[in-house]
C-alpha positions in Angstrom: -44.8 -32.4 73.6 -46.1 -35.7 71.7 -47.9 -38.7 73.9 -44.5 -41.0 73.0 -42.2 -38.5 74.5 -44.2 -37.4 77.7 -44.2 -41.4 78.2 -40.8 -41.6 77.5 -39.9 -38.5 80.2 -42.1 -40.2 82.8 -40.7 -43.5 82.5 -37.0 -41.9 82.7 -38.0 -39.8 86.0 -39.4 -43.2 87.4 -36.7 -45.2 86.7 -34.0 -42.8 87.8 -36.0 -41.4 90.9 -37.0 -44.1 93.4 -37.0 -42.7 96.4 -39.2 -42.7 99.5 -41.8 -39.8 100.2 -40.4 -37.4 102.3 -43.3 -37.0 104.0 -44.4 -40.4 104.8 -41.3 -42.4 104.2 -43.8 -44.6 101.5 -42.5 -45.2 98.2 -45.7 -45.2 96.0 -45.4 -42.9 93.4 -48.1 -42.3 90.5 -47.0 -39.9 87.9 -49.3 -37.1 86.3 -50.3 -37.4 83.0 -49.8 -33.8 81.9 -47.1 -30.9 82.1 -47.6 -28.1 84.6 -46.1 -24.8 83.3 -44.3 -22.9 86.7 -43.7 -19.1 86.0 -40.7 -16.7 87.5 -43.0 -14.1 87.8 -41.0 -12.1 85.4 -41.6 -12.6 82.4 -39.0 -15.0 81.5 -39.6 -18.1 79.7 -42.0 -21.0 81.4 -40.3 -23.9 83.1 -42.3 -27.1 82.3 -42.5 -29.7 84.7 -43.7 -33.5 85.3 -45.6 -34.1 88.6 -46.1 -37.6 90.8 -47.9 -37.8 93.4 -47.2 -39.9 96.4 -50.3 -42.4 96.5 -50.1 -42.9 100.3 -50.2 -39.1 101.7 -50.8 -37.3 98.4 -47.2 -35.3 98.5 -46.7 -33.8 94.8 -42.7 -33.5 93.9 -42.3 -31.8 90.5 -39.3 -32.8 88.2 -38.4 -30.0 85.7 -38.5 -31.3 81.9 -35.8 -29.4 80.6 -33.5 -30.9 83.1 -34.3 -34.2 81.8 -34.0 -34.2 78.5 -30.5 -33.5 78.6 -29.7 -36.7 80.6 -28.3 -39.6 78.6 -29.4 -42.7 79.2 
C-alpha cells in the first residue's frame, strides 16, 4: 500500500470513527503509521488492519482495511 493511500485510509477511519475509548470514556485517538497483518491460523489469506491508539490509557482498536476500502465516501 502507497504512503497517499495509507493516509487516505487513516483519515477515512478518523473521520468516520469518533468515538470515545471504551476504556477510559476519552476521545484521543492517534492513529498508527503502519499495517498490522492478523492471521486465522489457517492458512487463509492475511487480514490487514489500521491501528489507533487511545493517547489517554493506551487502548489499541484495530479497523480492518479491506472493510474500508469498499466504503464510499
Amino acid at each position: 500500500m502507497t504512503l497517499t493511500s495509507h493516509d487516505a485510509l487513516r483519515g477515512a477511519i478518523s473521520a468516520r470513527s469518533h468515538h470515545d475509548c471504551p476504556m477510559c470514556s476519552q476521545d484521543t485517538w492517534a492513529a498508527g503509521n503502519r499495517l498490522v497483518e492478523l492471521g486465522d491460523g489457517d492458512g487463509g489469506p492475511p487480514l490487514e488492519a489500521l491501528a489507533f491508539v487511545c493517547t489517554t490509557c493506551g487502548f489499541v482498536r484495530l479497523h480492518a482495511i479491506q472493510a474500508l476500502e469498499t466504503i464510499d465516501d
